[in-house]
C-alpha positions, 0 to 999 in steps of 0.5 A, spaced: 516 574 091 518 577 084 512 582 081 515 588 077 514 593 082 518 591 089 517 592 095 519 598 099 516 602 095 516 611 098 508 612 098 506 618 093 504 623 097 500 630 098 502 638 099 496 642 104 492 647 100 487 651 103 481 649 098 479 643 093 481 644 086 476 644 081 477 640 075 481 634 078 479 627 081 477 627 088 477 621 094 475 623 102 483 623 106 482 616 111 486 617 118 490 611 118 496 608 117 498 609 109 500 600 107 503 599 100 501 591 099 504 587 095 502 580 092 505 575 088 501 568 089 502 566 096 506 571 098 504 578 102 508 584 104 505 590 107 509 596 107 509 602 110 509 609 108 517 609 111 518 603 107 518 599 113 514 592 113 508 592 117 506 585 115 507 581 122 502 586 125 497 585 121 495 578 119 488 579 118 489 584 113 494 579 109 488 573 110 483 579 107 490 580 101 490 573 100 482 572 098 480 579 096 486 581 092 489 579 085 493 573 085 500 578 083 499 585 084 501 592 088 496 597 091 497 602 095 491 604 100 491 605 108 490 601 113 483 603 119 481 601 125 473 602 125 470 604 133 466 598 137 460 600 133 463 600 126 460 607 125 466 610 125 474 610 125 478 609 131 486 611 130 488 610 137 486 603 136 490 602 130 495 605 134 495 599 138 496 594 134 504 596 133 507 590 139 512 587 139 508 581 143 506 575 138 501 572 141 499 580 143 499 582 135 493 576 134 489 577 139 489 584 137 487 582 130 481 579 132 478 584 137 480 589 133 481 587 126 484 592 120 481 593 114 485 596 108 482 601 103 485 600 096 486 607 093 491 606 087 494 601 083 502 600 082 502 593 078 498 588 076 500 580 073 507 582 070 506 590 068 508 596 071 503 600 072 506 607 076 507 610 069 501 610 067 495 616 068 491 615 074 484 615 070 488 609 067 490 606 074 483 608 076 480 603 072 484 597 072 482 598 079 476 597 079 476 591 074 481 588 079 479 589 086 472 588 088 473 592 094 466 590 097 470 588 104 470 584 109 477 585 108 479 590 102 474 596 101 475 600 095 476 607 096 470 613 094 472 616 088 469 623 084 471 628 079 464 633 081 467 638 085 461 639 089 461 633 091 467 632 094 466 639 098 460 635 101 465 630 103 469 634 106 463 636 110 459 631 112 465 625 112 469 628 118 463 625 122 466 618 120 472 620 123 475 621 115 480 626 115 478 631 109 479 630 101 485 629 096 484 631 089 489 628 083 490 630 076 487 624 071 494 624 068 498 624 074 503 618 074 504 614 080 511 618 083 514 615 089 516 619 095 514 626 091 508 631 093 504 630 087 498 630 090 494 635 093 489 635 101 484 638 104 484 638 111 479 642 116 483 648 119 479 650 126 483 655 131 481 653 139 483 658 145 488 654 149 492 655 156 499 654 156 501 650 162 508 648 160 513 647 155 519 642 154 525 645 152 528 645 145 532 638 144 538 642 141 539 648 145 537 648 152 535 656 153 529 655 147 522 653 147 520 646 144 514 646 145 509 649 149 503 645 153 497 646 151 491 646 156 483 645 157 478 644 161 473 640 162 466 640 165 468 640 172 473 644 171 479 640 170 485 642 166 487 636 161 494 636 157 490 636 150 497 636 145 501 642 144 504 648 139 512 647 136 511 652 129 516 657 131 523 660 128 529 658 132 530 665 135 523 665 137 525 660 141 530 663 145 525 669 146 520 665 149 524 661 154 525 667 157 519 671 156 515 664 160 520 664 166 516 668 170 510 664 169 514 657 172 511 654 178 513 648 183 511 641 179 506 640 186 502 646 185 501 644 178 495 642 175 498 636 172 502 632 178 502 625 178 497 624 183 493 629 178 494 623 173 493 618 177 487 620 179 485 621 171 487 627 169 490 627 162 497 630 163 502 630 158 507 625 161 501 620 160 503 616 155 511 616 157 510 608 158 507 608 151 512 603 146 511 609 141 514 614 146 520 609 149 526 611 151 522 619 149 523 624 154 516 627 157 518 631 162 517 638 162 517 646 165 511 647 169 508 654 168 502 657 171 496 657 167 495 664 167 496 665 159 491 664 153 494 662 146 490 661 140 491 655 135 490 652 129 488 645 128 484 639 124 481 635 128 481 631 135 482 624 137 478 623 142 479 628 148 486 631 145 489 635 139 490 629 133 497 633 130 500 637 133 496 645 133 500 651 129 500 657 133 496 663 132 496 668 137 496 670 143 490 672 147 492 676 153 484 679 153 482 671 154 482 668 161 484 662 161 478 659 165 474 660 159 478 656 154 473 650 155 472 643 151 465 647 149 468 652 145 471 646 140 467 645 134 464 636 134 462 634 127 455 631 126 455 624 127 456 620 119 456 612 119 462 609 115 459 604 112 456 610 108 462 611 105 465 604 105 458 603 101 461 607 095 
């Protein structure tokens, strides 16, 4: 491969602000994995946003390069997984994809194939392109990529400001993940927070049930295990809350020790999740959590806790939650799943339409 922007490539990136900018150039935040895709003839490489190489778990989407790309270029984007119905992203499915079995890798790229949503170029034929502004990379983009599927798809772009405040409302029902604004003179910075996202922010009233203890000091709090209930009133593992100062830590390891109970009179035993109760050691067999710790402290689920946080995967938090406050004049039956915000359904072929 020789292209005049070699691979790895360190992603650009975005800081988290509270509104979207005006005056700037605006895509809807996908959910998946961020994948800079090299082509040169032939030859296709895909690497991730730590650099590493993704490429043998993807070959559909090198299949979709090879048609649906320019013959030499460098683009970054994000890699997605669509639902069953196609209506909308599915992160657990992309999450599968990662496996170290080949013959695993290929079935699943058939079942539940990848596609790759180009937005920005960093070569094209023999030009390096990255110290170029965006509105410049923007248009040879559109010139070079078709990005009409069913492969490549290129991105939704806007510079009206009320139009990307309407994404950010109504694209979160596709399973999108907000909106990131850029300058129209911004060079591509590998590695550097030059951009700009907007993610929804929402607080939940959850029960603390348990917490792990801090890797580097066993008398501190590493996080705390966050609970809700379902509609027959089963307590499921929903993520958990880690935002503290050290010292904060210590304080909490000994203000929860009153709270800790035996693991067989707790709500998340191993029976418990036998039966189907999320618990947080459910994915312990998970190839992303190999070799990972999962156990944890027990506590009686008798003390509320407000949190902040974007949006669920599923029955669970996507990212970790940020602490808020505690909520001594809540009880904790009453942080159901029924208090939690559900976007109103969009369909991804709306936003991949362009």
């Amino acid at each position: 491969m020789d292209l005049p922007v070699m691979p790895p490539v360190d992603p650009m990136l975005a800081k988290a602000v509270p509104e979207i900018p005006a005056g700037q150039h605006y895509e809807p935040k996908w959910d998946g994995f961020r994948a800079i895709v090299f082509r040169d003839g032939d030859e296709v490489e895909i690497g991730s946003r730590t650099t590493k190489p993704i490429t043998r778990y993807f070959p559909e989407v090198v299949a979709s390069a090879l048609r649906e790309l320019p013959e030499r270029c460098v683009v970054d984007g994000e890699l997605v997984v669509t639902n069953a119905d196609a209506t909308g992203l599915d992160f657990e499915a992309l999450l599968q994809r990662i496996h170290p079995a080949d013959s695993r890798v290929q079935q699943l790229a058939r079942s539940t194939p990848a596609a790759f949503v180009v937005f920005d170029l960093l070569a094209l034929d023999g030009e390096d392109l990255t110290g170029r502004p965006l509105s410049e990379r923007r248009a040879l983009l559109e010139e070079a990529v078709p990005g009409g599927g069913p492969g490549v798809y290129l991105t939704r772009t806007t510079t009206d400001l009320a139009e990307a405040q309407e994404w950010f409302e109504t694209f979160e029902g596709a399973g999108l993940d907000g909106v990131i604004a850029k300058r129209t003179d911004l060079t591509y910075q590998q590695g550097k927070r030059a951009m700009t996202k907007i993610k929804h922010q929402r607080t939940a009233d959850c029960v603390v049930a348990g917490y792990r203890v801090h890797k580097n000091d066993e008398a501190a709090v590493g996080s705390l295990l966050l609970g809700l209930y379902d509609d027959e009133g089963v307590l499921a593992s929903v993520g958990v809350t880690s935002s503290f100062p050290m010292a904060r830590r210590r304080e909490l390891f000994a203000e929860l020790q009153e709270w800790v109970t035996d693991a067989a009179d707790h709500p998340w035993t191993a029976q418990a999740q036998a039966s189907g109760t999320r618990t947080p050691r459910e994915a312990e067999s998970s190839r992303w959590n190999a070799g990972k710790d999962l156990s944890f402290v027990p506590l009686r689920p008798e003390r509320v806790v407000e949190v902040r946080y974007d949006h669920m995967e599923g029955r669970r938090f996507r990212h970790t939650t940020q602490f808020s406050r505690w909520r001594p004049d809540r009880e904790p039956e009453t942080c159901t799943y029924a208090q939690l915000e559900v976007p109103v359904r969009f369909d991804l072929g709306e936003v991949l339409a362009g």
